[in-house]
Short mmCIF file of the C-alpha atoms (twelve columns), coordinates in Angstrom:
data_MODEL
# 
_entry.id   MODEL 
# 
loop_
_atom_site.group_PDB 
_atom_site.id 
_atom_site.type_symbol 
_atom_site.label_atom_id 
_atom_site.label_alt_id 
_atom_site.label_comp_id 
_atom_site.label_asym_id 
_atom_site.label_seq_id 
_atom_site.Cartn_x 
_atom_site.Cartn_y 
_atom_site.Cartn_z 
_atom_site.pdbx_PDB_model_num 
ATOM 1   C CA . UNK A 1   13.054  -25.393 3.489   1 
ATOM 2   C CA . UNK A 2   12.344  -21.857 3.583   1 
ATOM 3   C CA . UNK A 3   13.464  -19.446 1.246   1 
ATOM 4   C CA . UNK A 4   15.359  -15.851 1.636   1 
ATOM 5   C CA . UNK A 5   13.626  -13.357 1.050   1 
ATOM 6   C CA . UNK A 6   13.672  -11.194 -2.139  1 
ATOM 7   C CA . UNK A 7   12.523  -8.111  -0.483  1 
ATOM 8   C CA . UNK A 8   11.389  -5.947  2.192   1 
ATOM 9   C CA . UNK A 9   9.607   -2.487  3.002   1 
ATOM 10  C CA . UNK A 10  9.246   -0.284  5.867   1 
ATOM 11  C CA . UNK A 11  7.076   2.623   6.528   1 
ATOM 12  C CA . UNK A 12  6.503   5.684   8.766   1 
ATOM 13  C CA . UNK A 13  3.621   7.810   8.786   1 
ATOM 14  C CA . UNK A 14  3.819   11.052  11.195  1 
ATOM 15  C CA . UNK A 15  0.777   14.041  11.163  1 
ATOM 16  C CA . UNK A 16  0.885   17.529  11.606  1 
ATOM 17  C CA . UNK A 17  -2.562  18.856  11.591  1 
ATOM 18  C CA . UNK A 18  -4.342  17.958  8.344   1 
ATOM 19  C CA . UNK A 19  -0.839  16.862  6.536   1 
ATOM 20  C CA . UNK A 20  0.037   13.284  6.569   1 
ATOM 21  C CA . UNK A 21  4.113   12.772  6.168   1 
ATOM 22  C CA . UNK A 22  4.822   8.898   4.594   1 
ATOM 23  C CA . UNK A 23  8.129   7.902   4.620   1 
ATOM 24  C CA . UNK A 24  9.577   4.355   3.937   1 
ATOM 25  C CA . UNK A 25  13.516  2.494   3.476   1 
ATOM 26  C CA . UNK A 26  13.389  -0.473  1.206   1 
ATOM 27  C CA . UNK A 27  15.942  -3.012  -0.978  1 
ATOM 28  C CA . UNK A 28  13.513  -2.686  -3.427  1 
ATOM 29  C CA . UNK A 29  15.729  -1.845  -6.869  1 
ATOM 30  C CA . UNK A 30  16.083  1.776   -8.202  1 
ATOM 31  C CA . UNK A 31  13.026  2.525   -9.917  1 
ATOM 32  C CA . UNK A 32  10.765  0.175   -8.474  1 
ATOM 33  C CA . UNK A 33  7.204   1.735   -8.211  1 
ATOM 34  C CA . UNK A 34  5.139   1.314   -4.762  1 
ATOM 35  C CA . UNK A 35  1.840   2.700   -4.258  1 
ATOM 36  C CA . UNK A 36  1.377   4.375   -0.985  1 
ATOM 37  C CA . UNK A 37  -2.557  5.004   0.372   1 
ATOM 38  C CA . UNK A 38  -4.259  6.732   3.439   1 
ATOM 39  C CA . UNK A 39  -7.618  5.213   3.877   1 
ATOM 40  C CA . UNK A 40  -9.674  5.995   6.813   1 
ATOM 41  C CA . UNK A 41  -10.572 2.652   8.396   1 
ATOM 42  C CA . UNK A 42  -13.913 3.685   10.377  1 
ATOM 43  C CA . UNK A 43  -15.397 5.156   7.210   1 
ATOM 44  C CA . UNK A 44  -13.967 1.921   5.083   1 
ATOM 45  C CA . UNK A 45  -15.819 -0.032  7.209   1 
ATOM 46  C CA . UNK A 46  -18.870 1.988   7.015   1 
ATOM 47  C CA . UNK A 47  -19.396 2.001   3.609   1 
ATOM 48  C CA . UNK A 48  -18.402 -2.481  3.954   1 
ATOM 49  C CA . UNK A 49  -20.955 -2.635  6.215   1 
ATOM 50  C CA . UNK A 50  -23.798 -0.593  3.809   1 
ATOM 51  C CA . UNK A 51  -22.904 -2.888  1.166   1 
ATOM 52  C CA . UNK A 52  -25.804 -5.742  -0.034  1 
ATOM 53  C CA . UNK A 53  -25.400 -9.172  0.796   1 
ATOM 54  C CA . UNK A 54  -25.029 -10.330 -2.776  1 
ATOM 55  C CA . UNK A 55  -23.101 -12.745 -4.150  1 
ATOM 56  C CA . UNK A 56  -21.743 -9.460  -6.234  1 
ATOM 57  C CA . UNK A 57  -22.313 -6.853  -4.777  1 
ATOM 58  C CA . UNK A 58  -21.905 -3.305  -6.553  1 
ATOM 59  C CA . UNK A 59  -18.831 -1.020  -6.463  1 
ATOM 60  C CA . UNK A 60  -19.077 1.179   -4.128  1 
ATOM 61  C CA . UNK A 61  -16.332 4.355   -3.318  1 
ATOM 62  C CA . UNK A 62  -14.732 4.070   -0.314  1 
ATOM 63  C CA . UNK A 63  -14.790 7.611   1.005   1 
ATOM 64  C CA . UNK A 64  -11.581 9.600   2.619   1 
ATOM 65  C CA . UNK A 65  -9.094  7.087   0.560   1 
ATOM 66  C CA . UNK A 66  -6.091  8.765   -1.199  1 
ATOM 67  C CA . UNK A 67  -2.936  6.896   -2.782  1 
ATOM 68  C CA . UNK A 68  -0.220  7.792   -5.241  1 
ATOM 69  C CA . UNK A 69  2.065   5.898   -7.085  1 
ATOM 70  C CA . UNK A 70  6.340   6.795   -5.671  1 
ATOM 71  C CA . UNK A 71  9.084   6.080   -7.596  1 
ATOM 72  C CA . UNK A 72  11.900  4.360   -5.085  1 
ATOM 73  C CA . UNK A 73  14.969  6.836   -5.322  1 
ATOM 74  C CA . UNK A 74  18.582  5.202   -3.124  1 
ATOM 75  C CA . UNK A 75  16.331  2.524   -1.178  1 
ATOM 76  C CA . UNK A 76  13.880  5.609   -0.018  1 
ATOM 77  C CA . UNK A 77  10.559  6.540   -0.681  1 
ATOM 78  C CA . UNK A 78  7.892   8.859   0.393   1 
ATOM 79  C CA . UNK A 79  4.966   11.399  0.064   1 
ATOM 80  C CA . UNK A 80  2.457   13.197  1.505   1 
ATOM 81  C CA . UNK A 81  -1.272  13.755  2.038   1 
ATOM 82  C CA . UNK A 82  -3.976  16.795  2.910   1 
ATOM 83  C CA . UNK A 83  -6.526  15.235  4.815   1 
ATOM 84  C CA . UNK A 84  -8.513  18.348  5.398   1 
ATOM 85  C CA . UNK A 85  -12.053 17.376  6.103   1 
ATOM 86  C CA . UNK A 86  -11.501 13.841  7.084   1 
ATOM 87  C CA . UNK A 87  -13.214 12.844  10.276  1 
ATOM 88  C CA . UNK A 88  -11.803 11.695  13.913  1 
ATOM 89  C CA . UNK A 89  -10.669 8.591   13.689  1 
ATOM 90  C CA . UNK A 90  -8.143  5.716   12.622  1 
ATOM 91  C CA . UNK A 91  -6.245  6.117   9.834   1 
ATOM 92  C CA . UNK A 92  -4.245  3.095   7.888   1 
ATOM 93  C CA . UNK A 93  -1.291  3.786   6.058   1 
ATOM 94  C CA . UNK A 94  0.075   1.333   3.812   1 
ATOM 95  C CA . UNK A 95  2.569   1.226   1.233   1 
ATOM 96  C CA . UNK A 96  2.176   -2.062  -1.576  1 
ATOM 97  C CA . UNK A 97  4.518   -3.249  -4.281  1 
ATOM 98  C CA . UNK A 98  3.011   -5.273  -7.150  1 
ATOM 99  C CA . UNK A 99  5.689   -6.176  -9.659  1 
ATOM 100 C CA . UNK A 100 3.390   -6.574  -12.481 1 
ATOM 101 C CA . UNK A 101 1.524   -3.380  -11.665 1 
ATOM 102 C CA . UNK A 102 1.994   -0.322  -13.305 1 
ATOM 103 C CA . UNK A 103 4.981   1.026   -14.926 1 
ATOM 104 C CA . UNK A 104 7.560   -1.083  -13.172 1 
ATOM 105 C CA . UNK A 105 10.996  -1.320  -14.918 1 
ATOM 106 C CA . UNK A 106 11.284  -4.533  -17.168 1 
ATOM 107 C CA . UNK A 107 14.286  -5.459  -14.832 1 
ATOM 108 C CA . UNK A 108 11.908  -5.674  -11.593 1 
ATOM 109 C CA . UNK A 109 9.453   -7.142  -13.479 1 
ATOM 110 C CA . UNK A 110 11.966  -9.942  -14.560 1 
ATOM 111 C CA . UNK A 111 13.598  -9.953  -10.577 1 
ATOM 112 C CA . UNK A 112 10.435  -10.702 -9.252  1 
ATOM 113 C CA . UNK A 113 7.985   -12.481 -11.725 1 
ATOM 114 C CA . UNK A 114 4.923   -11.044 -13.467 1 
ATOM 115 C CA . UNK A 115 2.700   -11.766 -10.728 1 
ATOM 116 C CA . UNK A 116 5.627   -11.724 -7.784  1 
ATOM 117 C CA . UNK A 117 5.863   -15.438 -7.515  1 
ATOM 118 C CA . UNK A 118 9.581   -14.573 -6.713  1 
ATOM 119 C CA . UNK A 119 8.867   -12.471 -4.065  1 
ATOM 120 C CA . UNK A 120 9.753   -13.773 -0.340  1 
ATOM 121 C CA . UNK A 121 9.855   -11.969 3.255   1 
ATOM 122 C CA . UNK A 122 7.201   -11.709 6.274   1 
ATOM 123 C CA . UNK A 123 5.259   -8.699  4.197   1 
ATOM 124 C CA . UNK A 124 4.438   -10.935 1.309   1 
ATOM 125 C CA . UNK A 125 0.963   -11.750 0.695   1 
ATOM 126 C CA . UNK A 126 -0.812  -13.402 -1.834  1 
ATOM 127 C CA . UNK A 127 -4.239  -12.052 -3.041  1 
ATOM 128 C CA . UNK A 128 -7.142  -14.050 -4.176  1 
ATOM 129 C CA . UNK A 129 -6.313  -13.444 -7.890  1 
ATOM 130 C CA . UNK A 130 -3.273  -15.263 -7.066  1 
ATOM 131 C CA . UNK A 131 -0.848  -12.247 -7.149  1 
ATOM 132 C CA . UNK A 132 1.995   -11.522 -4.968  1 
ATOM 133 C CA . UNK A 133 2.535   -8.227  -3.230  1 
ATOM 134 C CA . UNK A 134 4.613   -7.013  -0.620  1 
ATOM 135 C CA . UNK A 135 2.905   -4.852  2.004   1 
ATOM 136 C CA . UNK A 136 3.319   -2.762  5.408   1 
ATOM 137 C CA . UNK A 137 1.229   -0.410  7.040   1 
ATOM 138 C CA . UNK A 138 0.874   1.568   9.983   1 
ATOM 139 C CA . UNK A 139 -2.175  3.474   11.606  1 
ATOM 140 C CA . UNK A 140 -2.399  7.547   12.428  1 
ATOM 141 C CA . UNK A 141 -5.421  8.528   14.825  1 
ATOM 142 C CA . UNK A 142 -7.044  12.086  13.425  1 
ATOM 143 C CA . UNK A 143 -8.153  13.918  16.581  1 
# 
């Protein structure tokens, strides 16, 4: 049996020059915080690829990655990015909402679980800490 789901997210992402627009509609309650990031996936995978193949290997920054946490205000969300000196290339724009991250409201915390094992919907994921998180994302090409 398969279960309604609890929640859902959407996202746009539109550039003009170096600024990066991020806009999203969600059910998620009044309040609820999502994190939204721009992360340049050529230079992500760059620095994966430069890594050591250890069992652990050692943290490494991920250049040309912004986020900010956005409060949801009436079912909307959204903010915006300078991505002045970034290079050419793809861009992947995702918005996440972990209800035991940050300063969520107690009520979301108690609507979807500490961890989001009530969450539900085609965006949920679970990460290998066992956390659930709901997630979309889009991708911008820099010129």
């Amino acid at each position: 049996m398969e279960l309604e789901p609890t929640a859902s997210i959407s996202i746009t992402a539109t550039r003009d020059g170096t600024k990066l627009r991020v806009d999203g509609v969600t059910d998620l309650p009044e309040g609820a915080v999502v994190t939204v990031r721009a992360l340049h996936a050529d230079a992500w995978f760059a620095a994966l690829m430069s890594m050591p193949d250890t069992p652990d290997p050692p943290e490494h920054p991920i250049p040309y990655d912004v986020s900010r946490d956005v409060t949801i205000t009436s079912a909307r969300y959204g903010s915006e990015f300078d991505l002045l000196g970034w290079p050419p290339g793809n861009v992947l724009v995702t918005t996440d909402f972990y209800p035991g991250y940050g300063p969520q409201p107690p009520s979301t915390v108690e609507r979807f679980g500490p961890i989001g094992e009530r969450l539900r919907g085609p965006d949920v994921i679970r990460d290998s800490d066992g956390y659930w998180y709901l997630q979309t994302g889009v991708s911008v090409e820099l010129p």
